[in-house]
ZAMARGU-4260 file (C-alpha; in steps of 0.2 Angstrom, whole numbers, plus 5000, padded with zeros to 4 digits):
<rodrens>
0) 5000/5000/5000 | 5014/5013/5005 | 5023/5008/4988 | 5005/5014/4979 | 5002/5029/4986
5) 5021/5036/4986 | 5021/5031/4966 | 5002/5041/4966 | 5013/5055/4975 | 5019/5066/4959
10) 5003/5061/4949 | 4992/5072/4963 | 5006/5088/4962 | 5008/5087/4944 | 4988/5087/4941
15) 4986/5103/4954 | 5002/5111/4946 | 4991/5110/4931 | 4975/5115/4936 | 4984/5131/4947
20) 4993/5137/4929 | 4976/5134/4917 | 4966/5144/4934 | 4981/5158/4932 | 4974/5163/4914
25) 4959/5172/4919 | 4950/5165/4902 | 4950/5149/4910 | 4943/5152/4928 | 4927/5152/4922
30) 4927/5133/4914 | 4934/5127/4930 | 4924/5128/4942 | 4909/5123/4929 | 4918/5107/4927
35) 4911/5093/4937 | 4927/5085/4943 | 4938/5100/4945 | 4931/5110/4959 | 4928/5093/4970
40) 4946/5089/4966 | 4952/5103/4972 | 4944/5102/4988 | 4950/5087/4991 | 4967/5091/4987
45) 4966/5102/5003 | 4965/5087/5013 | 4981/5080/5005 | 4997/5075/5017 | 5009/5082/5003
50) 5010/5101/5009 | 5015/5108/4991 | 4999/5100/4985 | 4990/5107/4996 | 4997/5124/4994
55) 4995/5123/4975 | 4978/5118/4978 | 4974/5135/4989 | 4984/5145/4976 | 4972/5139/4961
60) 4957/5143/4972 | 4964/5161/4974 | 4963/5162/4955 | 4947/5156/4953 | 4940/5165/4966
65) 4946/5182/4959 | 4933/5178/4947 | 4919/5187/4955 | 4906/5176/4947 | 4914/5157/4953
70) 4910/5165/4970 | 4895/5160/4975 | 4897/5142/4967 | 4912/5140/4974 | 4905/5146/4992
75) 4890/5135/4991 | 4901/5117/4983 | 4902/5104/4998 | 4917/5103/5010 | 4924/5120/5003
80) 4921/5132/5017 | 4926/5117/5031 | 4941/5112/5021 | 4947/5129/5020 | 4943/5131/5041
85) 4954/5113/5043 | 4968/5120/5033 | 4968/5135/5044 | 4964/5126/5062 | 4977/5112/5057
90) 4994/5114/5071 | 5004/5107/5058 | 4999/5117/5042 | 5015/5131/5037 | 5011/5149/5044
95) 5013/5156/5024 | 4997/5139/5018 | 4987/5145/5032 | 4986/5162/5026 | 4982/5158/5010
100) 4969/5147/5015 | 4961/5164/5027 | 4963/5174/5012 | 4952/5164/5001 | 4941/5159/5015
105) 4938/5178/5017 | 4938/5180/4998 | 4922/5169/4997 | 4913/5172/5013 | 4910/5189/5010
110) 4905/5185/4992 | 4885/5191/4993 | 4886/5202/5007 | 4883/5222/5007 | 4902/5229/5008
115) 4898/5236/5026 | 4894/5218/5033 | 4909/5213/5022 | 4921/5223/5030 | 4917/5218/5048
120) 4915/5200/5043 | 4932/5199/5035 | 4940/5209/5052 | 4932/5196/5060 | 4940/5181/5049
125) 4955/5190/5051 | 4954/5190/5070 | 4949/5174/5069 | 4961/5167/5059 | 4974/5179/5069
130) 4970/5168/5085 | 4974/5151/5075 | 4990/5156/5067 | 4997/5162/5085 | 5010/5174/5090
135) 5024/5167/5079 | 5017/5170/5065 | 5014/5190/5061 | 5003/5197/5050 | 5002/5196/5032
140) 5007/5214/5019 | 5005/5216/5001 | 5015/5223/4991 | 5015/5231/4974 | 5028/5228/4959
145) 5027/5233/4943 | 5040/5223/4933 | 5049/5227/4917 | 5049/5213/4908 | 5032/5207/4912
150) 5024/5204/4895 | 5019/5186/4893 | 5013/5170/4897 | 5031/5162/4899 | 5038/5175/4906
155) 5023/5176/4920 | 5029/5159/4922 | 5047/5163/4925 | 5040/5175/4938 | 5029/5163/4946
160) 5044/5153/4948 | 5055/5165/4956 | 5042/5169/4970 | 5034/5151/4974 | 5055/5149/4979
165) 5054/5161/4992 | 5051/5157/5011 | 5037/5170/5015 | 5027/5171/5002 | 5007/5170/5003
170) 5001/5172/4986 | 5001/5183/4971 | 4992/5189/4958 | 4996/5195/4940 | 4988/5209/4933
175) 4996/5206/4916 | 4993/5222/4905 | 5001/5235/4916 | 5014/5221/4921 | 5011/5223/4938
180) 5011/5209/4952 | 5002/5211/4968 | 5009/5200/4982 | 5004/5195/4998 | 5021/5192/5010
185) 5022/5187/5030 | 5028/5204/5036 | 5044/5199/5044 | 5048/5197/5023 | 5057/5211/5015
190) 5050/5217/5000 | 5068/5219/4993 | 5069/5198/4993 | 5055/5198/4978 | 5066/5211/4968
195) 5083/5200/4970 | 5071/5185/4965 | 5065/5193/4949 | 5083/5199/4943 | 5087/5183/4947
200) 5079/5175/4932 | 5087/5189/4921 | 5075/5193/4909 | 5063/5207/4923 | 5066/5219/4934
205) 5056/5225/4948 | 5050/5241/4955 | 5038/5246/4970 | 5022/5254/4967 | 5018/5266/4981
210) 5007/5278/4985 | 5011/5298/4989 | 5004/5308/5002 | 4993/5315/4990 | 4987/5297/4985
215) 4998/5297/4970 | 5007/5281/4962 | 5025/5283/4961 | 5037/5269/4958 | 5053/5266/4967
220) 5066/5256/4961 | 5078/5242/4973 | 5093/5245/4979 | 5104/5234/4968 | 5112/5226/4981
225) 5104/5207/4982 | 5097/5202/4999 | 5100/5183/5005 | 5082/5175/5001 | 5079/5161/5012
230) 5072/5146/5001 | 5057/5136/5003 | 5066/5121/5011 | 5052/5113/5020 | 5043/5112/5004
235) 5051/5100/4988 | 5054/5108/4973 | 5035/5111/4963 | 5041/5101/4947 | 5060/5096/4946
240) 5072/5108/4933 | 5072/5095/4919 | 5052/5093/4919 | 5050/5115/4920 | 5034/5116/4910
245) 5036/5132/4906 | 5042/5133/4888 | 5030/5119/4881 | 5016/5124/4895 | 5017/5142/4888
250) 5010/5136/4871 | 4998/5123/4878 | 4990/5136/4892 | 4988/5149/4880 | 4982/5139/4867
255) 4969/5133/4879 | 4965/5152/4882 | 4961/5156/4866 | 4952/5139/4862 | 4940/5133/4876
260) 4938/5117/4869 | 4958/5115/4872 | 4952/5118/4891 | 4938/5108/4892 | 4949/5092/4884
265) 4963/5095/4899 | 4948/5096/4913 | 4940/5080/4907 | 4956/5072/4911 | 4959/5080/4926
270) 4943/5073/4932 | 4946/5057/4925 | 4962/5060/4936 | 4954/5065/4952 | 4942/5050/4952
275) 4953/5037/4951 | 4961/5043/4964 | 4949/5048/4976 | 4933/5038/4973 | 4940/5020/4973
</rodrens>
């Protein structure tokens, strides 16, 4: 049995590291969570011992639920809402997988409510998953880069890389045609680390949106010196060098973008995926 279910092992990551990339184009999200077999898998991937699978898992959600109309479905789909509270409650989940799992929680919960209930319920999510994380973990920022370089799906992909490396980060969001990145760090991070892991893949460079007093944008480059990032050692690699998707995957996902019925072929094998492996 052990020998089965460690051979299943790279199966379940590759298949969510899938679904989180198609969820990333935002032409996709939509097809998704339509999908029979796609949402349920996902929600059972939050239950899943592996913690990168799990993490890619909460990732994809994030994507998914930036689309304003999965909400409500995904809300409403069984074990969602509870497998998100387990991930949080759980002693053993990471401090950065937990915060995800809030953020998302929050994302959904407040999904059809007025925006002043939805203000004092997402405090109170927050609190409340405050009080779970505990003291060693601090709060959650965001911070704002706008990336020279940004222009594409493979380079998107590059960036993605970079960041999912780095101990501390929550989550991150694209916004692909004013090549910006919005992303969610603990706060003992230094913004600094996601600039040095950008350069790193030589191709972008990243500066820091901020605000003026007077509520103006301004962007504000790095120091050039690199700062020491500390790597995800805790977690495996997502997918090992020699298997990088990224230059065939580039093609595939926005070929999928442009033709749903690319998408819809993947997701039926996906599902076809997801239950053999979890309704035997």
């Amino acid at each position: 049995k052990m020998n089965s279910s460690m051979s299943e092992e790279p199966d379940a990551l590759s298949v969510v590291n899938q679904l989180r990339d198609l969820a990333a184009d935002p032409l996709n999200r939509r097809a998704i969570v339509q999908d029979q077999g796609c949402l349920p898998g996902l929600i059972l991937f939050l239950d899943h011992p592996n913690p990168p699978v799990v993490h890619s898992a909460l990732l994809a959600l994030r994507y998914l639920a930036e689309c304003r109309a999965n909400r409500e479905k995904m809300k409403s789909e069984l074990g969602m809402m509870l497998s998100l509270q387990n991930v949080i409650q759980k002693t053993t989940t990471p401090g950065e997988t937990k915060l995800l799992a809030s953020e998302v929680y929050d994302i959904l919960q407040s999904s059809n409510m007025s925006d002043m209930d939805n203000v004092n319920e997402m405090n109170y999510r927050r609190r409340k998953a405050q009080f779970f994380l505990g003291s060693t973990n601090k709060r959650a920022k965001t911070v704002v880069l706008h990336i020279d370089g940004l222009d594409d799906s493979s380079r998107r992909n590059l960036c993605e890389e970079a960041l999912l490396k780095i101990k501390g980060v929550i989550s991150f969001t694209f916004q692909m045609a004013v090549q910006r990145c919005v992303v969610r760090i603990r706060s003992d991070l230094k913004a600094e680390a996601l600039a040095t892991a950008i350069a790193s893949t030589k191709v972008m460079k990243a500066q820091q949106v901020v605000k003026s007093e007077s509520g103006e944008e301004m962007l504000v480059p790095f120091q050039d010196t690199p700062v020491e990032v500390e790597q995800n050692t805790d977690l495996p690699e997502y997918l090992p060098e020699d298997e990088s998707p990224t230059k065939e995957q580039d093609k595939a996902v926005s070929r999928v973008g442009s033709h749903p019925e690319g998408a819809a072929s993947w997701l039926s094998t996906a599902a076809n995926f997801l239950s053999r492996s979890f309704y035997w």
